[in-house]
C-alpha positions as CSV (number, residue, x, y, z in Angstrom):
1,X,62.3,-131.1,179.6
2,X,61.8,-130.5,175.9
3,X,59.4,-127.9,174.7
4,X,56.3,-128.0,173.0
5,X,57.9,-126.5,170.0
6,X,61.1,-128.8,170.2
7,X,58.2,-132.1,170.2
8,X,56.4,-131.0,167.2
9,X,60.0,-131.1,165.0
10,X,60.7,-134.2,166.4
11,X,57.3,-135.2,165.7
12,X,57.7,-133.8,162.1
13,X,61.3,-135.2,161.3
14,X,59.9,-138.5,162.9
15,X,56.9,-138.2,160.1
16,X,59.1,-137.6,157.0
17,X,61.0,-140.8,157.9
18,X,58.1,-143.2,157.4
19,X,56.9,-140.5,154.1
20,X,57.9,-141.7,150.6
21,X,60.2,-139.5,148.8
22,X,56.7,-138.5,146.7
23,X,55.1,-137.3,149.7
24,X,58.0,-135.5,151.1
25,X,58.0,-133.8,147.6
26,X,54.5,-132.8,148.0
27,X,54.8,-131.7,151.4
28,X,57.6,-129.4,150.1
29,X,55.1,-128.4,147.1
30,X,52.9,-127.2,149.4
31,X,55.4,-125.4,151.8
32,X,56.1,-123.3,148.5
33,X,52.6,-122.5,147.5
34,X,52.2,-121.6,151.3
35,X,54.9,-119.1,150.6
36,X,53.8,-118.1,147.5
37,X,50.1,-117.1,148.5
38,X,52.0,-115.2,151.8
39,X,54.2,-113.1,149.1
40,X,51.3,-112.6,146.2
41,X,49.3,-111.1,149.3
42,X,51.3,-108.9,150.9
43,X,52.7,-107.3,147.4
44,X,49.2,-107.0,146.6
45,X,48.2,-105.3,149.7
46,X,51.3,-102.5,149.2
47,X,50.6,-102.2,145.4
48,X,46.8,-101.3,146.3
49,X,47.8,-98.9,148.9
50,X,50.3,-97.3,146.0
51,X,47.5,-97.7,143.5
52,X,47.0,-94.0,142.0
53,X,43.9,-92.2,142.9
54,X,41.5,-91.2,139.9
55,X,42.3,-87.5,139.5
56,X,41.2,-85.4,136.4
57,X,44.5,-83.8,135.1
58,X,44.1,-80.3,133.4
59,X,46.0,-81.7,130.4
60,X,44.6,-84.8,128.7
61,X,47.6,-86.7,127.8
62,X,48.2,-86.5,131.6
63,X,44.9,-87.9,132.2
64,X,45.2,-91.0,129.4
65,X,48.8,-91.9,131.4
66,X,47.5,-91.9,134.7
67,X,44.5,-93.6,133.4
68,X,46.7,-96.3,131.4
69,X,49.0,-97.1,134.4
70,X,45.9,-97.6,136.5
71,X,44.2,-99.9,134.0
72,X,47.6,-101.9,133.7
73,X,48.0,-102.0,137.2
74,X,44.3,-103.5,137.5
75,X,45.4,-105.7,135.2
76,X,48.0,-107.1,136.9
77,X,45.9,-107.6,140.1
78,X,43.5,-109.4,138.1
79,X,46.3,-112.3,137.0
80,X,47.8,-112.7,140.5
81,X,44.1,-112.7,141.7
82,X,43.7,-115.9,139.4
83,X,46.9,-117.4,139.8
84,X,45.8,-117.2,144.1
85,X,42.5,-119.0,143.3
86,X,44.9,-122.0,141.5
87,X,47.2,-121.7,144.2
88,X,44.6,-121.9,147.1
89,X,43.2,-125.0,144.9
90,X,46.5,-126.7,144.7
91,X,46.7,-126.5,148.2
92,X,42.7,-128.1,149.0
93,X,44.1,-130.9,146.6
94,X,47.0,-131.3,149.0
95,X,44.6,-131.7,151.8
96,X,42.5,-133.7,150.7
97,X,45.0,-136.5,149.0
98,X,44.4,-135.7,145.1
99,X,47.0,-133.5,144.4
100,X,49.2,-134.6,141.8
101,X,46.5,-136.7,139.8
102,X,45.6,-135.8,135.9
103,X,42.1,-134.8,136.2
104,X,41.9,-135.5,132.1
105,X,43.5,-139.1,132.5
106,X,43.4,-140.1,136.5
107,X,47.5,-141.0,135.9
108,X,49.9,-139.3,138.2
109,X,51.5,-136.3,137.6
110,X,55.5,-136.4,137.8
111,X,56.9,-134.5,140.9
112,X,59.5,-132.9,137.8
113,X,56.4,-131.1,136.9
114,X,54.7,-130.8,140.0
115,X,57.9,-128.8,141.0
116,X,57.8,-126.9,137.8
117,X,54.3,-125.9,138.0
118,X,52.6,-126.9,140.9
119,X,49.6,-125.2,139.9
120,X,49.1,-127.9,137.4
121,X,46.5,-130.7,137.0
122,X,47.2,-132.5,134.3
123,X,49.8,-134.3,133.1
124,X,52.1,-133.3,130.9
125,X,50.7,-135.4,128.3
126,X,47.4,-134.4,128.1
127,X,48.3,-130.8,128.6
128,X,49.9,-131.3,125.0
129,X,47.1,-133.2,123.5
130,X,44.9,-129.7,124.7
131,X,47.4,-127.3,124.0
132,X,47.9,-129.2,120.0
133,X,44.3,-128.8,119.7
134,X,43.4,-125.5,120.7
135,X,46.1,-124.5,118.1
136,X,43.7,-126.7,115.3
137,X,40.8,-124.5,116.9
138,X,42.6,-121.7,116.1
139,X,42.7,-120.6,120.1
């Protein structure tokens, strides 16, 4: 008698044959940003547990370097912080069917960049046509 565990890959292997090879792609998109979230977490978790106390140091060159690495290291929390909000987003869009659409245009976005950056949401069209005129705003 096959187990429940052994049903729900068969079930699953079954699924992928009636997917097209665009929603096999996204379904392997959003394994990775599973994975991704799962690793940004956990290193997060040890790096705030290793994150260095605020001490006063008799010697103030001491103090600015301790001070300095904790800043950076705030720092750095801060970006994976932001990159896990796009990620978590990426993955509602999965769920709820509008992943992989230009939100400046409606077109689709190619699974080439998808792959690249799955983060993304627009194409890579528009994302020129922003990025060439933030550089005439002077951003």
């Amino acid at each position: 008698m096959a187990s429940r565990k052994d049903k729900a890959a068969t079930k699953s292997k079954n699924s992928k044959k009636d997917m097209s090879p665009r929603q096999i792609a996204l379904l392997e998109i959003k394994e990775d940003l599973m994975k991704q979230k799962e690793s940004i977490l956990s290193e997060a978790e040890a790096a705030m547990n290793a994150l260095p106390e605020q001490t006063v140091f008799p010697d103030l060159g001491d103090q600015a370097s301790a001070e300095m690495d904790r800043s950076f290291m705030l720092r750095l929390r801060g970006r994976e912080q932001r990159l896990l909000k796009k990620i978590e987003e990426a993955i509602d869009r999965i769920d709820a069917g509008s992943f992989g659409i230009c939100e400046v245009c409606g077109e689709q976005i190619g699974i080439k960049r998808l792959k690249a950056r799955p983060v993304t949401t627009m194409c890579i069209t528009c994302k020129i046509e922003q990025e060439e005129e933030e550089k005439l705003q002077g951003h």
